[in-house]
N, C-alpha and C positions, 0 to 999 in steps of 0.2 A: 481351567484357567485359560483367559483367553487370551494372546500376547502377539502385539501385531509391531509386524519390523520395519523400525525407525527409516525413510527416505526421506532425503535433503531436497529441497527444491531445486537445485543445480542450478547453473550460470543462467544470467539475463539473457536471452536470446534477443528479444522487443517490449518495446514498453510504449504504452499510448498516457495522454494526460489530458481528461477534459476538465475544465473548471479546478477544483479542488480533490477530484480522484486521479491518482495515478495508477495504472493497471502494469505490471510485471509479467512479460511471458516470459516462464521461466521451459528450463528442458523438463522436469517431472511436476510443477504446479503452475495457478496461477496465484497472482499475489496482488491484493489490493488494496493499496493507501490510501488514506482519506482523514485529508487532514481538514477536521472538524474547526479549529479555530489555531491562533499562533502557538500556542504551547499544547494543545490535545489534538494527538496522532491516533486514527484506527487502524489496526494493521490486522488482515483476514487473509489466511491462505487455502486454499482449494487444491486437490490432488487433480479434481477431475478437468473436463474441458471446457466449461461456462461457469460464471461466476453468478451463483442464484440472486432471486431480488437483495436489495440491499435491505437490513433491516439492523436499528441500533436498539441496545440497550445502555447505552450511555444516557447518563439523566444530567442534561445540560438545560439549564435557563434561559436557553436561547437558539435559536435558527446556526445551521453552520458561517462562521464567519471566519476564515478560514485568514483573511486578511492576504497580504503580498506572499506569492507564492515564486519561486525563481528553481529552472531546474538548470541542470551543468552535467552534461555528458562527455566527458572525458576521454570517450572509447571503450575503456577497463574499467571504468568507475561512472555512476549514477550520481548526484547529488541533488536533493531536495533539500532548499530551504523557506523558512521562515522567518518572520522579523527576532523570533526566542528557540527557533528549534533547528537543526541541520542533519537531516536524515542521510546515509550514503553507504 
């Protein structure tokens, strides 16, 4: 049996945001949001140090339209929103 042990991504150290990706450098991953449209979030996390090509399996009828994107850093808190969604 093969059984591999659970790591937290630990606190946000930095975080970048081009367009409609937001990138999370976290202390043990990285972590990538990708908000697809106002109500559909992709959220991908990575232990290692690069975050590979981006590829979707989401089957959407359409191009990313990710719509008004607004982000709010707080210090201790993150907060992504959307016109229908509020990630944090």
């Amino acid at each position: 049996m093969n059984t591999a042990e659970y790591q937290f991504v630990g606190n946000v150290v930095d975080y970048t945001q081009k367009n409609n990706i937001v990138d999370l450098i976290c202390e043990n991953a990285l972590v990538e949001i990708t908000i697809k449209a106002p109500e559909i979030v992709r959220v991908r996390m990575y232990p290692g140090e690069s975050i590979p090509e981006t590829h979707s399996y989401a089957v959407l009828p359409f191009e990313d339209d990710p719509g008004q994107i607004s982000m709010e850093d707080s210090g201790d808190q993150l907060k992504i929103s959307t016109e229908k969604l509020e990630i944090s």
